[in-house]
C-alpha positions in Angstrom: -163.9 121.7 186.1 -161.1 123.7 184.5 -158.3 121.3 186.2 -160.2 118.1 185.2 -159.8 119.1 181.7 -156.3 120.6 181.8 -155.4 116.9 183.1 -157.1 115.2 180.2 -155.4 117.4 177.6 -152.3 116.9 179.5 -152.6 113.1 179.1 -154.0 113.1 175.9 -150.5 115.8 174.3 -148.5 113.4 176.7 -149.5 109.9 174.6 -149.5 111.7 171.6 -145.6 113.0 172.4 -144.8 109.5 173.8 -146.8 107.8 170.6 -144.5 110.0 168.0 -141.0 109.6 170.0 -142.1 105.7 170.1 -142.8 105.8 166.0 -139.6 108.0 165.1 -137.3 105.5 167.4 -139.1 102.4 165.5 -138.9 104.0 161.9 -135.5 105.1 162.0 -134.6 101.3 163.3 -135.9 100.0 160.5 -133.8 102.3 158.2 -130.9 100.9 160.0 -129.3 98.2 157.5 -126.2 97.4 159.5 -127.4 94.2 161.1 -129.2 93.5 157.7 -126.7 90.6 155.6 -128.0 91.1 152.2 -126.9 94.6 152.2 -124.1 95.8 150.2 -120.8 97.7 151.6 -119.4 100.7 149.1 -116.3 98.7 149.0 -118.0 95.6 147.3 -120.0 98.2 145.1 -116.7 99.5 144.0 -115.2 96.0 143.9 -118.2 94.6 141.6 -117.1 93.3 138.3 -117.9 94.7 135.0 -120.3 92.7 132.3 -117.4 92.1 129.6 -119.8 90.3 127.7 -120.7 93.8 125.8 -117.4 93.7 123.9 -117.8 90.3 122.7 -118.1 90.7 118.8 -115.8 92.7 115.7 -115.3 96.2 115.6 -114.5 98.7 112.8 -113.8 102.2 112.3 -116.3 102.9 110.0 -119.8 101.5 109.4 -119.3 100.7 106.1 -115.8 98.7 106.8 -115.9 95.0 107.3 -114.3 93.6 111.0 -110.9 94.7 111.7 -110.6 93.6 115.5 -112.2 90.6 117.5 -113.6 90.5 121.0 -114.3 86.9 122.4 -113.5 84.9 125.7 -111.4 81.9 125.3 -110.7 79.8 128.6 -112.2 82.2 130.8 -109.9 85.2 129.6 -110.9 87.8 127.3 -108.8 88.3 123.9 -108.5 90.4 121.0 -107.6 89.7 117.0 -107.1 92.0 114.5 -107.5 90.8 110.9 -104.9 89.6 108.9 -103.9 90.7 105.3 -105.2 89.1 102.5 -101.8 87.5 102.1 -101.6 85.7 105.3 -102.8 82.0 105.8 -105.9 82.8 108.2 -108.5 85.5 108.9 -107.5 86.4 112.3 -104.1 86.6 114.0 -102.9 85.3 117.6 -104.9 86.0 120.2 -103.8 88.6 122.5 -104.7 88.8 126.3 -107.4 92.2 127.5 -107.4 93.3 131.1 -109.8 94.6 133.1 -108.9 98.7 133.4 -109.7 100.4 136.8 -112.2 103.4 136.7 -109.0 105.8 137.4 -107.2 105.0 134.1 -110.6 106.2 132.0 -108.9 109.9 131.6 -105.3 108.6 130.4 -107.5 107.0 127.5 -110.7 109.0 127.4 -111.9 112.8 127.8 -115.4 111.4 129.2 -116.8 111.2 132.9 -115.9 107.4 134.1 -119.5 107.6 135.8 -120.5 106.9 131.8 -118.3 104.2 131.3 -120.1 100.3 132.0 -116.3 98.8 131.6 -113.1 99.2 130.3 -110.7 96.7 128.9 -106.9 97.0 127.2 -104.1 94.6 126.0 -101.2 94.8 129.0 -99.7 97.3 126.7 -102.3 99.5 126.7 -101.9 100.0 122.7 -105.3 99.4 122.8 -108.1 100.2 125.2 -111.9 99.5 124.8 -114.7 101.4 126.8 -118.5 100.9 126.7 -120.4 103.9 127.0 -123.5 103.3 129.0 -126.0 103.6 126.1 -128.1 106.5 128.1 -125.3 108.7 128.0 -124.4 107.5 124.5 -128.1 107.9 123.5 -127.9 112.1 124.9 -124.3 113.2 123.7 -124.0 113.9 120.3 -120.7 113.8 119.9 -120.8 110.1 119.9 -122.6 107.7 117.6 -121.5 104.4 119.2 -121.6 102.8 122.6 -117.7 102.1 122.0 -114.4 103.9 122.3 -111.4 102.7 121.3 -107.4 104.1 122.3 -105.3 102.7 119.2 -101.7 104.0 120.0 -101.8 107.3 121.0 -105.8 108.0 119.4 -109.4 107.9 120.7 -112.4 107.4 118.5 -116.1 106.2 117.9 -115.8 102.1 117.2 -118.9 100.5 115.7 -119.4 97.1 116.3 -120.5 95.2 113.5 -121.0 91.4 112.2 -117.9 88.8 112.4 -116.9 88.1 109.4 -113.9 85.2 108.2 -113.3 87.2 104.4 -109.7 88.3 104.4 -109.1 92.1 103.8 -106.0 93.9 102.4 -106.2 96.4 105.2 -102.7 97.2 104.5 -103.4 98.2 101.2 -103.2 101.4 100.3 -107.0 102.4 99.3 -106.1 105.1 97.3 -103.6 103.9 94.9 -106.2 104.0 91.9 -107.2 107.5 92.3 -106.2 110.2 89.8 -106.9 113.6 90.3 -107.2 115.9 87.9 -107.0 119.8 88.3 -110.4 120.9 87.6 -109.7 124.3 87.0 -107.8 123.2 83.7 -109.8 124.4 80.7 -109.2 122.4 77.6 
């Protein structure tokens, strides 16, 4: 009587261990994605391109400055304007050409983690460079206020972007030419 059972819990621990081997060989199958042709290599992840369309708009240093730079897409290539002095014929100068900046150029411009950084773009000199911080990281470090960086010849900083504008500005002018400043310690 002893044998008969032995048997049956012999066949029963045998389709259990032939029932798990069976599931494990089916579920790591299915976890197998190189037959599968929607799924993505690291080299097209890599290769993906960046959504430009965050820099379209003006930019200024300061949020109570008007525009000084514009960001738009004419003919399928992205440009930039700066204003032009009040003196000048038009609002905005030539456009100049942007590139698209690799991940690896983010520290020549930037002392932030490219893992933060959505996309990167700079005139073919490189006098300036634009990067948009990916607003969760912008959101959590509070050493920036803006989901922009700008490189303007040799200098990083915050950029705000703020409404287009087609008002001429003197930004050449020197803004504090009417100041006087008197010695307060001066007793009359």
């Amino acid at each position: 009587m002893m044998t008969r059972r032995a048997d049956i819990i012999c066949k029963k621990l045998t389709l259990l261990a032939a029932s798990i081997t069976a599931c494990s060989v089916l579920f790591l199958a299915g976890c197998d994605n190189s037959n599968d042709t929607n799924s993505t290599t690291d080299s097209e992840i890599t290769a993906a391109k960046p959504d430009l369309s965050v820099f379209a708009g003006c930019y200024t240093v300061s949020h109570d400055e008007p525009a000084q730079i514009k960001v738009s897409e004419q003919n399928d290539t992205w440009v930039m304007q700066m204003k032009e002095p009040a003196s000048a014929k038009r609002v905005w100068d030539t456009p100049e050409p942007l590139e698209v900046l690799d991940d690896n150029e983010i520290p020549k411009f930037f002392s932030i983690d490219p893992d933060n950084v959505d996309a990167i773009i700079g005139r073919p000199d490189r006098v300036l460079v634009m990067a948009h911080i990916k607003p969760v990281y912008a959101n959590i470090d509070p050493l920036l206020d803006s989901e922009y960086l700008s490189y303007i010849y040799k200098g990083a900083n915050t950029i705000y972007r703020v409404e287009c504008d087609e008002i001429n500005t003197d930004i050449l002018a020197n803004p504090h030419a009417n100041i006087i400043i008197d010695n307060v310690n001066e007793s009359s």
